[in-house]
VEXDREN-2710 file (C-alpha; in Angstrom, 1 decimal):
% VEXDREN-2710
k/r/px/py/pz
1/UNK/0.0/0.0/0.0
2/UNK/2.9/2.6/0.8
3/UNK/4.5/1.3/-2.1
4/UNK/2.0/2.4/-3.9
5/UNK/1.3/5.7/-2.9
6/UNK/5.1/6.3/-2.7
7/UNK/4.6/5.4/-6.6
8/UNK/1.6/7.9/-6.9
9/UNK/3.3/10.9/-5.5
10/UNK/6.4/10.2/-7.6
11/UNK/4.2/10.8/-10.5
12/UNK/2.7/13.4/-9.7
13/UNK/4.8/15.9/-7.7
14/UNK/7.4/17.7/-10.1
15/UNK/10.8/17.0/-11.0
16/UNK/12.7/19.9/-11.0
17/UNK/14.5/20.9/-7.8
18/UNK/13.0/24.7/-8.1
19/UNK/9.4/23.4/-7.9
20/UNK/9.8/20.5/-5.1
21/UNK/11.6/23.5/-2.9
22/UNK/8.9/25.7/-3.6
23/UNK/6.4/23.1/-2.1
24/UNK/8.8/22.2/0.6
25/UNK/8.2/26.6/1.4
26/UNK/4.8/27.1/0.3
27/UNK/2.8/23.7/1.8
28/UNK/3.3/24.8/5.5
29/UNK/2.5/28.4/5.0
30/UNK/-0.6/27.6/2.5
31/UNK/-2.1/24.9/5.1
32/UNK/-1.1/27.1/8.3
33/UNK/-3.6/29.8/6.3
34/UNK/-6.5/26.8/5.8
35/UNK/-6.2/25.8/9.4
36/UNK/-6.1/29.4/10.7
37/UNK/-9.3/29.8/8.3
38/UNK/-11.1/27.0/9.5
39/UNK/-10.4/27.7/12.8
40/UNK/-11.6/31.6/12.3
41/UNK/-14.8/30.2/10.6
42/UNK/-15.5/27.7/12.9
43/UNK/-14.9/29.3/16.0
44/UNK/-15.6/32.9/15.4
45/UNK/-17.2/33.9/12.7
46/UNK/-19.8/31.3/12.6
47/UNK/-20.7/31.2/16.4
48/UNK/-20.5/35.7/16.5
49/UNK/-22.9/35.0/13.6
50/UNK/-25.3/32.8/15.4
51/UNK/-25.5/34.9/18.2
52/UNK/-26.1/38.0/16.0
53/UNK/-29.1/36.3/14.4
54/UNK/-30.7/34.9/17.4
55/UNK/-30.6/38.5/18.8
56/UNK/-31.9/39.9/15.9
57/UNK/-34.7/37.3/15.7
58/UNK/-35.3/37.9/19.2
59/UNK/-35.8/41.3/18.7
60/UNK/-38.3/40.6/16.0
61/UNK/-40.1/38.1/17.7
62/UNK/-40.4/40.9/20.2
63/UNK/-41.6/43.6/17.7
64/UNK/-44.1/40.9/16.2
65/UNK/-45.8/40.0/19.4
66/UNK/-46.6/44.1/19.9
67/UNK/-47.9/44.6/16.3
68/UNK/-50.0/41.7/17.2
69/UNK/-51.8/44.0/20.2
70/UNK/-53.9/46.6/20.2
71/UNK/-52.0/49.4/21.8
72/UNK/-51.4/51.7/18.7
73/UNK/-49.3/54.1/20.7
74/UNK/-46.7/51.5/22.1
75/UNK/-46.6/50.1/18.2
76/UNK/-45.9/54.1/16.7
77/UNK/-43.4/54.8/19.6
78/UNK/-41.3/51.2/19.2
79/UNK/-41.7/51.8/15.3
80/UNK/-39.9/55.2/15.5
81/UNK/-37.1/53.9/18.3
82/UNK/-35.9/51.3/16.4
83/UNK/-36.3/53.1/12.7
84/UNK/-33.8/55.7/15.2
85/UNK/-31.4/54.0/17.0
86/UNK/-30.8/50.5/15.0
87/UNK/-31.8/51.7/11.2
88/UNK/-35.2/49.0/11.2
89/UNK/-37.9/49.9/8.9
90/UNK/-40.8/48.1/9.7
91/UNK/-44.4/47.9/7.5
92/UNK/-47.5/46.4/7.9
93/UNK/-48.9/45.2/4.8
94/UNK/-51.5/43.9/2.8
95/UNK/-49.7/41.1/0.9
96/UNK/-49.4/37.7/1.1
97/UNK/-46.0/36.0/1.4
98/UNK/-44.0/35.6/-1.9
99/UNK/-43.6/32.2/-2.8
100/UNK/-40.5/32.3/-4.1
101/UNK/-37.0/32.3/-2.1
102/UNK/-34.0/33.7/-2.8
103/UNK/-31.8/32.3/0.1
104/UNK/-28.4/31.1/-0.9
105/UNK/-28.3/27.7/0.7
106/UNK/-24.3/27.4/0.7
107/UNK/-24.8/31.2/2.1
108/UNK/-23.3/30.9/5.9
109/UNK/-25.7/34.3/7.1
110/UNK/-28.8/32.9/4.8
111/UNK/-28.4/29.3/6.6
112/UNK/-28.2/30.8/10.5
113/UNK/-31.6/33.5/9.6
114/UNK/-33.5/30.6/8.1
115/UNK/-32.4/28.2/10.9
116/UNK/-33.2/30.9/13.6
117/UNK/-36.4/31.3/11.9
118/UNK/-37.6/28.7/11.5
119/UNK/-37.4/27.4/15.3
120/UNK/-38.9/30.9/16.1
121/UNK/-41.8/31.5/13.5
122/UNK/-42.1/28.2/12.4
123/UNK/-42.3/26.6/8.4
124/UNK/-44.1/28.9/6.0
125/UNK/-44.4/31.8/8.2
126/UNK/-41.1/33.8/7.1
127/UNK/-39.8/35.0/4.1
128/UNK/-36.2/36.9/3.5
129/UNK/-34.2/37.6/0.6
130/UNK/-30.2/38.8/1.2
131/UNK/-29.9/39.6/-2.5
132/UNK/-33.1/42.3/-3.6
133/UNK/-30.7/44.8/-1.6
134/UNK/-26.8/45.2/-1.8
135/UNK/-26.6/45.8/2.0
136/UNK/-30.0/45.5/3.3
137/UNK/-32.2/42.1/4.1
138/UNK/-35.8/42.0/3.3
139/UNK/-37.7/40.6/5.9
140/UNK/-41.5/39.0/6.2
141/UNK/-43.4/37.6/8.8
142/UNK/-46.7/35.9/8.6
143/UNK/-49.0/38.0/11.4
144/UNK/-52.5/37.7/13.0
145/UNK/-53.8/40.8/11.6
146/UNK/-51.6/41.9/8.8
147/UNK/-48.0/40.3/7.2
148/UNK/-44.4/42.9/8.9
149/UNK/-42.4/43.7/6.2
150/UNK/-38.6/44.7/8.3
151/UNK/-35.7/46.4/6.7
152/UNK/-32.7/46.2/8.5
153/UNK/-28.4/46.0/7.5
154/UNK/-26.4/43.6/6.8
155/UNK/-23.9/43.9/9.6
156/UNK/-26.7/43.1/12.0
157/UNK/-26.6/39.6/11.0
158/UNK/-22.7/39.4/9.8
159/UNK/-19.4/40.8/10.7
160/UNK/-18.0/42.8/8.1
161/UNK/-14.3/42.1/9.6
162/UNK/-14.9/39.0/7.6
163/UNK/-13.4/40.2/4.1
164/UNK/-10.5/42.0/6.0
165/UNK/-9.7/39.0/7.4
166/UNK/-9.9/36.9/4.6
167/UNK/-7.4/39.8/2.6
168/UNK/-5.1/39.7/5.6
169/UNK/-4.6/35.7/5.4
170/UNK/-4.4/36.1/2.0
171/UNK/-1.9/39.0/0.8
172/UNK/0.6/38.2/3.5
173/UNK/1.1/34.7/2.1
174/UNK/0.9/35.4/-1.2
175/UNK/3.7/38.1/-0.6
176/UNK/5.7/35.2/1.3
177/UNK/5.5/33.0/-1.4
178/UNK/6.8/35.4/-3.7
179/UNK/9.7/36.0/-1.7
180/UNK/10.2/32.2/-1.5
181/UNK/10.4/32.0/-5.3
182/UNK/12.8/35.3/-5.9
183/UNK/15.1/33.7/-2.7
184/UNK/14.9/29.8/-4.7
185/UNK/15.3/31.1/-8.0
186/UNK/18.9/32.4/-6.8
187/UNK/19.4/29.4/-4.9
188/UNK/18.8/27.3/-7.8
189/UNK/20.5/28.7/-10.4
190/UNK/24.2/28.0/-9.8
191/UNK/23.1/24.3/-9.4
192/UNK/21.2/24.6/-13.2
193/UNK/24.6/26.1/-14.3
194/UNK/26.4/23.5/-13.0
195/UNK/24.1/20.7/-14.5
196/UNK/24.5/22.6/-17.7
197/UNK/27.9/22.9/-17.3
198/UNK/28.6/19.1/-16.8
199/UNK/26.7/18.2/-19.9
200/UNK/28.3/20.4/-22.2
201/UNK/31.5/18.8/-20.7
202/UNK/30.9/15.7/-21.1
203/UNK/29.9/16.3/-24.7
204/UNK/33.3/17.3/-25.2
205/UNK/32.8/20.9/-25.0
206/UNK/35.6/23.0/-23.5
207/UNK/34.1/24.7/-20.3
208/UNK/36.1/28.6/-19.7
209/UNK/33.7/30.4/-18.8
210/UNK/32.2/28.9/-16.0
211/UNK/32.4/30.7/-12.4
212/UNK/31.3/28.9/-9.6
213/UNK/28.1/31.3/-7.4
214/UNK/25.7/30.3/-4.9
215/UNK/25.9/28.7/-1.6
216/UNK/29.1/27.4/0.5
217/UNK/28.3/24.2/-0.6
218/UNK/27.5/24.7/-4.2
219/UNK/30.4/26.8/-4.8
220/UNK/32.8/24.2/-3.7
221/UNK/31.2/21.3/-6.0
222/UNK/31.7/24.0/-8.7
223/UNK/35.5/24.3/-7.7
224/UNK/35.7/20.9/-7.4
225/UNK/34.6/20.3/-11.0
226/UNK/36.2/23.1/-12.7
227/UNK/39.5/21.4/-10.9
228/UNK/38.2/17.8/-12.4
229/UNK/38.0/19.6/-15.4
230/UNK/41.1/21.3/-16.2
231/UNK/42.7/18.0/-14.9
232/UNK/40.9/16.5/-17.6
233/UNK/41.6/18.7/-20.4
234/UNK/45.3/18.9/-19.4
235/UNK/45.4/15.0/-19.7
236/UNK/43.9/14.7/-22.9
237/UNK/45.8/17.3/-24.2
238/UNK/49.3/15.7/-22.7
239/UNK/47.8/12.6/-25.0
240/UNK/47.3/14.2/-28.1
241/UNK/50.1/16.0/-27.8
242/UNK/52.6/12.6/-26.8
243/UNK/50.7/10.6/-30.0
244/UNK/51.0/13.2/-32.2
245/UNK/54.6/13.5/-31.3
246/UNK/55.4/10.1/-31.5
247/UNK/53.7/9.8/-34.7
248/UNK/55.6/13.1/-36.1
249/UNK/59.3/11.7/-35.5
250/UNK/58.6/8.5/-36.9
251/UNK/58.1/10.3/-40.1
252/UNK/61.3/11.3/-40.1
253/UNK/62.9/7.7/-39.8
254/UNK/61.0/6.4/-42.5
255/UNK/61.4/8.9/-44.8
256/UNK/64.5/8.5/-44.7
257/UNK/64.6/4.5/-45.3
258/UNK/62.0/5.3/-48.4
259/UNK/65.7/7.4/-49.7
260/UNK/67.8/4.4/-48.9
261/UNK/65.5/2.1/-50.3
262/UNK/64.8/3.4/-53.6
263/UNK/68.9/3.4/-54.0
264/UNK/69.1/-0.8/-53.5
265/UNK/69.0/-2.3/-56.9
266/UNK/67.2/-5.4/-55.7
267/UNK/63.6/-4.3/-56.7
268/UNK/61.7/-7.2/-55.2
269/UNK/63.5/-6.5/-51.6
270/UNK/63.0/-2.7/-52.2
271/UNK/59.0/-3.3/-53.2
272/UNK/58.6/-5.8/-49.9
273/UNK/60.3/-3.3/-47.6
274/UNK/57.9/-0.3/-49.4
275/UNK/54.9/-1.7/-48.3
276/UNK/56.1/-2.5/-44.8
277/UNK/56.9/1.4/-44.9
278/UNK/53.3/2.1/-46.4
279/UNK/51.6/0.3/-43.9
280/UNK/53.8/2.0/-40.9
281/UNK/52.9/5.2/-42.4
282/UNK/49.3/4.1/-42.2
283/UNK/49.7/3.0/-38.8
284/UNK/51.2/6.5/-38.0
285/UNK/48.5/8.8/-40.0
286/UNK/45.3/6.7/-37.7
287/UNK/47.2/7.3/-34.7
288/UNK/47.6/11.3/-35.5
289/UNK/43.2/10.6/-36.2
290/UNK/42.8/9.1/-33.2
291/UNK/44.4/12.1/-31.6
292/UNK/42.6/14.8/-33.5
293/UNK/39.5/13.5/-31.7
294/UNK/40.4/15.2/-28.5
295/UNK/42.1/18.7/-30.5
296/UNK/39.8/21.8/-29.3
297/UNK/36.6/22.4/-31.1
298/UNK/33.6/25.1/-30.2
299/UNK/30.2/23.6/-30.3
300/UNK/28.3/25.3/-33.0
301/UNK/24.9/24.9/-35.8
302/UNK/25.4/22.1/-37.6
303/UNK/23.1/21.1/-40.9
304/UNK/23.6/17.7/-42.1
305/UNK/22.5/18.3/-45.2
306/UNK/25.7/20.7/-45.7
307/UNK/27.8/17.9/-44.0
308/UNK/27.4/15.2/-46.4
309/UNK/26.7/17.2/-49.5
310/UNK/30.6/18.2/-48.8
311/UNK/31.3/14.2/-48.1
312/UNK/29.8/13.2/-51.5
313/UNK/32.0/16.3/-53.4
314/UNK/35.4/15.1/-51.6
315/UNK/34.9/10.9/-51.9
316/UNK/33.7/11.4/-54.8
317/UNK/31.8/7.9/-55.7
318/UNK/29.2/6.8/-57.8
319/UNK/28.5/3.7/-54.9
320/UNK/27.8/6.5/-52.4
321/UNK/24.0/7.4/-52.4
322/UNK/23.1/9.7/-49.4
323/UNK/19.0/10.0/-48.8
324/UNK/18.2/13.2/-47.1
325/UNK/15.8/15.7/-47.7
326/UNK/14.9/17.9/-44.9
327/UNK/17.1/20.8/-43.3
328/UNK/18.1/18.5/-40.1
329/UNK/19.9/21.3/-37.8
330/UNK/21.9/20.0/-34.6
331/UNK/24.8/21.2/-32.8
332/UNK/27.7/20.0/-32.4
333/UNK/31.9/19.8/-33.7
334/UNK/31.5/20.5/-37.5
335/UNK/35.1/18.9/-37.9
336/UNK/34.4/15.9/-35.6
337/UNK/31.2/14.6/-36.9
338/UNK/32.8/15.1/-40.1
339/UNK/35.2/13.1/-39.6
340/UNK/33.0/10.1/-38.0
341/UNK/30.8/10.1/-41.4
342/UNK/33.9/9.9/-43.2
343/UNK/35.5/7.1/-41.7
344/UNK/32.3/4.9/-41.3
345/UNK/31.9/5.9/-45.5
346/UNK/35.1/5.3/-46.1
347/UNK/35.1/1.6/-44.0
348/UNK/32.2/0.9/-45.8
349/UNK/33.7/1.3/-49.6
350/UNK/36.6/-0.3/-48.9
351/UNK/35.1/-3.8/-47.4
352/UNK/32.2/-3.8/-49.9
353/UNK/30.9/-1.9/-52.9
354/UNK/28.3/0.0/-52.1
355/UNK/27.7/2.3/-49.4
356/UNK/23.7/3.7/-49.0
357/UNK/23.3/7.0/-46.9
358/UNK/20.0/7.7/-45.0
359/UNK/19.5/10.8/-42.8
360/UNK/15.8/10.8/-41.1
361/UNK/14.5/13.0/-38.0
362/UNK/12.8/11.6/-35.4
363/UNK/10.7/13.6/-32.9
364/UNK/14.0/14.9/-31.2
365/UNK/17.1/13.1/-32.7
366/UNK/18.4/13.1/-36.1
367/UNK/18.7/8.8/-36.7
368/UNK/21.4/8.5/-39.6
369/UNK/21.9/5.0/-41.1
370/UNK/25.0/3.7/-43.1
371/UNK/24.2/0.3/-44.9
372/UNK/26.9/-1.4/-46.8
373/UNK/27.0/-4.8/-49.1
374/UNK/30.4/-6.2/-47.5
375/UNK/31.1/-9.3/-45.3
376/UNK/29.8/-7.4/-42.5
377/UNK/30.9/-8.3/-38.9
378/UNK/29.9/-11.4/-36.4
379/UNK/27.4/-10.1/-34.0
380/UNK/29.6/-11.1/-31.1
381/UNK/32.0/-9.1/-32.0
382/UNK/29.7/-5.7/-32.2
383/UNK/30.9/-4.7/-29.0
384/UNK/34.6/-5.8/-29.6
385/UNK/35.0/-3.8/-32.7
386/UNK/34.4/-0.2/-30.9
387/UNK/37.6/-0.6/-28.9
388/UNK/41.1/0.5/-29.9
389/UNK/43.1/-1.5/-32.0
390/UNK/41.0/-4.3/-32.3
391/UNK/40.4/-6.3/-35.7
392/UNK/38.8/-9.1/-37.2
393/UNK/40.6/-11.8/-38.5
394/UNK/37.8/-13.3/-40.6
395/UNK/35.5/-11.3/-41.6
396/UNK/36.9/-8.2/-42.4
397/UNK/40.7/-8.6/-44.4
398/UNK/43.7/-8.3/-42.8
399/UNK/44.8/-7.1/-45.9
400/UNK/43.5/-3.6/-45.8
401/UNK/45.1/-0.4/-44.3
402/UNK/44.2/0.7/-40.9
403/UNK/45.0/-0.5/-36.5
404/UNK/41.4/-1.0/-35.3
405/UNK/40.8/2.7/-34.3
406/UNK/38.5/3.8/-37.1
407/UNK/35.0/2.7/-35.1
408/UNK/36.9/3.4/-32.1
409/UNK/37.5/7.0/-33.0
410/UNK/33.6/6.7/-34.1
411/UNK/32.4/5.8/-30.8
412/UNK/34.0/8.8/-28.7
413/UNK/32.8/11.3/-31.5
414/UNK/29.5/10.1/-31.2
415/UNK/29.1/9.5/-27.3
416/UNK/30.8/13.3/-26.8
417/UNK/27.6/14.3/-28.8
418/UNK/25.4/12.9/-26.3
419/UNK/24.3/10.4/-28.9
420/UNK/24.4/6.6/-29.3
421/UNK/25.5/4.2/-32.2
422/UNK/24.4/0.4/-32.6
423/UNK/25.4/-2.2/-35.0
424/UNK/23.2/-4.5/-37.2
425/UNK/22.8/-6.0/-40.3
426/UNK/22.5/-4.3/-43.3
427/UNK/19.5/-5.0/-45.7
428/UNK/22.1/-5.1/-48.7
429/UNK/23.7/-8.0/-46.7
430/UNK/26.6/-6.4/-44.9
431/UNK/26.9/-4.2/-42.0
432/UNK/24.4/-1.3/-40.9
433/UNK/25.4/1.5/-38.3
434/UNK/23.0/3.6/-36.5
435/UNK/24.1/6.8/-35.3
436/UNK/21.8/9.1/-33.3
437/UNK/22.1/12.5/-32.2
438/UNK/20.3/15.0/-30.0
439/UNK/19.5/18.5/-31.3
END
């Protein structure tokens, strides 16, 4: 059962830490003004009412009683006393009473007159109305001789403290509340900043202009992960810089054995030794790739569209066909994500034939599928192919260029986007990648 309502609030109260502090501020003041109210109603109001009435019925139960004798005088003099001193007008007329009623039954002063009444006068010898008159009650009584008709205010059967009241319990805590959300709004911000912060960090955006505000305890956390950080960046950077160079004096060495080689007259020792060189050099030019993947980048408006329209003018292939026909705009590292389509492309012509293109939106990603015709890759091995320097030994040649690091480099372009790739089979018989991306 607890489970349950544990479940039902979960749903329904709100996420966001602005919102549950504002209830955490504004449920205690908002039911302290209910109780307060009910209280106020019950105890005061109500029961001042009460007695109010049952004087005021008194009184004309008193006034009824002497119109009812035959001492004219006494009737003229109490007529003109209490038209004086208590604002009553009081008639004695001809007409019937009106059938029709015009209490408010939900009316707290209609429902203590008609009870008071009623117990007084009896059914079907009263009439009233509270609404003919904006501050004056219409009174009739049912007499021996002739029906009373009594005029009297308002505030004789109702405190008219009851509105101030009502505006004092309800400014003041409308004013605190107000102060509650200016007071969590500033609260709350440097953690949103943070959050956003964070995210933008760990899609591989470089975070300088980030200042760490609000509370003791906020502001350290935002130290602390500007610290995290820069330690971050300053490692990824040491990286980049050692493989790139690493990979920058071995050019040198092998340059310089291409020079020596091409001066040995035995050709077939000289062509065996080239390729060694080649494939070193290929080695070399993925690790500088793999590097590059870190090198600072600003976030900016991408449009796919643009992206691969430049693709298909630099490969160049008539086996490339790219399907997309909406403007899909995201954000992201122009130069990154170019180089992931390029490298999935390019895997994809050199293992098979034909490489098919299609770029769809979805209600808040852009999905982007690459389908090739080539031997495609063991599905136990989906996983295994994303980290560095692995390779297939059957299914995909060992007799093409590269160390394992092209899906690799793939995987941490895509994941610093915030989005997610999967492997399947193609429909064309090879190997289908999904890439997905926020925008």
């Amino acid at each position: 059962m607890f489970y349950g309502l544990n479940s039902f609030f979960k749903k329904i109260l709100p996420k966001g830490l602005f919102y549950r502090s504002l209830i955490i501020v504004a449920a205690p003041t908002i039911l302290l003004q209910l109780i307060v109210t009910v209280v106020f109603f019950d105890s005061i109001w109500i029961k001042a009412n009460k007695g109010m009435t049952r004087s005021l019925v008194g009184e004309i139960k008193t006034l009824s009683d002497v119109y009812n004798s035959d001492n004219k005088e006494q009737i003229n003099y109490l007529t003109e006393i209490y038209k004086k001193n208590f604002d009553f007008v009081i008639n004695s007329i001809d007409e019937p009473l009106p059938e029709e009623i015009f209490e408010r039954r939900f009316s707290p002063m209609d429902r203590s007159l008609r009870r008071e009444l009623k117990s007084t006068f009896g059914v079907g010898n009263y009439w009233f109305s509270t609404v003919n008159y904006l501050d004056i009650v219409e009174l009739r009584i049912r007499s021996d001789n002739k029906n009373l008709q009594f005029f009297f205010p308002k505030e004789r059967i109702a405190t008219s403290s009851v509105r101030l009241f009502v505006l004092w319990i309800t400014l003041p805590s409308i004013i605190l509340i107000l102060i509650a959300i200016l007071f969590l709004k500033n609260q709350t911000r440097p953690i949103t900043n943070l959050a956003k912060a964070a995210q933008r960090f760990g899609k591989g955006d470089y975070i300088n202009e980030f200042r760490p505000s609000g509370a003791r305890e906020i502001r350290n956390a935002a130290y602390e992960f500007d610290r995290m950080a820069k330690r971050i960046n300053r490692h990824l950077n040491q990286r980049s810089e050692m493989l790139s160079g690493i990979s920058h004096d071995l050019r040198t060495p092998l340059t310089r054995l291409k020079l020596q080689l091409a001066m040995i007259n035995n050709k077939e020792i000289s062509s065996n030794m080239s390729k060694d060189i080649d494939e070193m050099e290929n080695m070399l030019n993925d690790y500088l790739q793999f590097a590059k993947t870190q090198v600072k980048e600003s976030t900016e408006r991408i449009n796919l569209k643009d992206i691969f329209k430049i693709l298909e003018n630099r490969i160049k292939n008539s086996n490339l066909i790219v399907n997309i026909n909406d403007e899909i705009i995201c954000y992201g590292r122009k130069n990154a994500l170019d180089r992931c389509f390029s490298n999935i492309i390019n895997n994809g012509l050199i293992y098979g034939k034909k490489v098919e293109v299609t770029v769809q939106k979805s209600p808040n990603r852009a999905v982007i599928l690459f389908e090739d015709d080539g031997p495609g890759i063991p599905i136990e091995h989906y996983r295994n192919v994303f980290k560095p320097f692995f390779r297939l030994d059957k299914s995909r040649s060992l007799n093409k260029s590269g160390v394992g690091l092209g899906l690799a480099i793939v995987e941490d372009i895509v994941h610093s986007h915030g989005g997610n790739i999967n492997l399947s089979k193609s429909h064309m018989g090879g190997l289908q990648v999904k890439i997905s991306l926020p925008f």
